[in-house]
N, C-alpha and C positions, 0 to 999 in steps of 0.2 A: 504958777501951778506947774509941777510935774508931773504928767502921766506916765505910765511905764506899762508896759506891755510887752511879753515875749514873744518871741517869734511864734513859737509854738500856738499860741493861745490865738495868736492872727491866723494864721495858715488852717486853724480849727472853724473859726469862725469863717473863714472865707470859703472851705471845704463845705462848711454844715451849711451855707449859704446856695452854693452851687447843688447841693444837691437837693435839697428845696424845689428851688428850680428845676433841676432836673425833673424830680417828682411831679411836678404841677404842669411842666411839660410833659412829661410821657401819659399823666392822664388824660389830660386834652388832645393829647393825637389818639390814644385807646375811645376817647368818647367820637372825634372826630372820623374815626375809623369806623366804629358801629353806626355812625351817624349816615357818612357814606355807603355800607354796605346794605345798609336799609334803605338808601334811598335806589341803589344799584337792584336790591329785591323787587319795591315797587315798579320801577322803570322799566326793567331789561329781565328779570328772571321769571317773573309771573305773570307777563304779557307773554314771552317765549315760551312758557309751558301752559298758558290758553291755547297758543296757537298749534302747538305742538298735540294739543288735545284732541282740537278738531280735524285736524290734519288726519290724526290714528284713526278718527271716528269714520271721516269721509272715507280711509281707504278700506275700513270697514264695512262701508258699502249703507253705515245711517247716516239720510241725505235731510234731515229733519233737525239738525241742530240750528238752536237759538245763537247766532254767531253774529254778536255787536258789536263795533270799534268802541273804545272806552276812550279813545284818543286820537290828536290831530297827528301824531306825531308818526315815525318809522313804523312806530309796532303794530298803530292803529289800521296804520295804513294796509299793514300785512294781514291783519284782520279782516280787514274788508275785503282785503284780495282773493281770503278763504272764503269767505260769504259769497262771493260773485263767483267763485269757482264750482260752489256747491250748490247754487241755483242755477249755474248754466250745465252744470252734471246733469243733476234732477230733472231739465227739462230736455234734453239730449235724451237721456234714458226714456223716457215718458214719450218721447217722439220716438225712437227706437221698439218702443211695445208697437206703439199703436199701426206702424206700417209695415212690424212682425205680423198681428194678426189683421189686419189687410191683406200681405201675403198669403195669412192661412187660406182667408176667405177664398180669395181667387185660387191658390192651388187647388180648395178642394171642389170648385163649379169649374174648374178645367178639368181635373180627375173624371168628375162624373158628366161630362160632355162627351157624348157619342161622336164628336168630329177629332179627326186625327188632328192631334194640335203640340208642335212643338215652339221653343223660346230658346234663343241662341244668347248672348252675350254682346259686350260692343265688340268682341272680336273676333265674332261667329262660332263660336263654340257653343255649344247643344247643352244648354244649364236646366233643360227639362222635357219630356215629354208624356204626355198624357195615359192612361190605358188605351184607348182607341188609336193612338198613334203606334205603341207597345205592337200593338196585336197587328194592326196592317206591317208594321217592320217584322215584326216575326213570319209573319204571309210572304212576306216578297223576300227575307233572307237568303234563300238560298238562288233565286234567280240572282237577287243584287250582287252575290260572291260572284257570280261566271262572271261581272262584268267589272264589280270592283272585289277583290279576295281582301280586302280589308275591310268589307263594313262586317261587324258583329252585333246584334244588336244588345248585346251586356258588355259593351266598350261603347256604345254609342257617347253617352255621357262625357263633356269632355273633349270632344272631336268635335273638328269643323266637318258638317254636311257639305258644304261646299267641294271637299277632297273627295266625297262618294259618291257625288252627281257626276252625272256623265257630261261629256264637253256639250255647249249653246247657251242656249238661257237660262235655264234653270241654273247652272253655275257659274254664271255670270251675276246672276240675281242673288244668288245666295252668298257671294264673296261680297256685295258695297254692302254699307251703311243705309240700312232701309229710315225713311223718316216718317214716311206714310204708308200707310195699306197698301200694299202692290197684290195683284189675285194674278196668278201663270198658271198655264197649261202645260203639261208636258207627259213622256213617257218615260218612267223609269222602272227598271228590271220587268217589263211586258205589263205594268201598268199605266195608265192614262189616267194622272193626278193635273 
């Protein structure tokens, strides 16, 4: 038996072969490719733009979103991280209200207290005082100048009393850290406080 075959007719046949191949590879990596890119959607693109969600929500200031880990993994993890973020906000803010109006409370039963009543800071600076305190510093202002030319009482606010007491106890008392109720006697600008 003689076969015969041209070169030509081979080198077609092994071309149209290869490229076959080729074909059936390049489908397979295009199927394998959408394969992966769906699996990259699932994984990383729509857990990142959940989080990314609540993230924009929270900094918008709605502290009420439904924020569930769908997962054990990185993403889920970052999910919960959001969740613990926005209930430790919420109750931050919620504790923030309520010793706001606490504070009202007390400013406004000091306001309306007929005893001169002032509140300093931890580092003695004068962060309020009453109408009754107002009005007794307004009375003694201008003795207080002869003796200190720096107390005004519309700068009061601000300032350490300590720097407008006159030297002894009273400004001795009025420089520490009180812990307790301390009650003094003293005279200042020709009254007897």
């Amino acid at each position: 038996v003689r076969l015969s075959y041209s070169l030509e007719s081979v080198d077609s046949l092994v071309i149209s072969g290869l490229v076959k191949k080729f074909g059936v590879l390049a489908v397979l990596f295009i199927v394998a490719l959408l394969a992966l890119s769906a699996l990259m959607q699932r994984l990383v693109r729509t857990p990142i733009g959940q989080a990314l969600g609540f993230a924009n929500a929270i900094a918008d200031g709605d502290l009420d979103n439904r924020i569930e880990p769908s997962s054990g993994d990185e993403m889920g993890r970052l999910i919960g991280a959001l969740r613990a973020m926005q209930s430790n906000l919420k109750a931050s803010i919620e504790n923030d209200r309520r010793v706001a109006a606490e504070g009202l409370r007390i400013k406004r039963a000091l306001d309306s207290s007929s005893t001169p009543t002032t509140v300093s800071d931890a580092d003695n600076k004068l962060i309020y005082f009453n109408h009754a305190a107002e009005q007794l510093f307004r009375d003694m202002e201008a003795r207080w100048q002869a003796e200190q030319p720096a107390f005004v009482v519309d700068q009061l606010l601000g300032q350490s009393l300590s720097q407008l007491m006159p030297n002894g106890e009273l400004r001795t008392t009025y420089t520490q850290r009180l812990e307790t109720q301390k009650s003094l006697d003293g005279e200042i600008a020709g009254r007897r406080l």
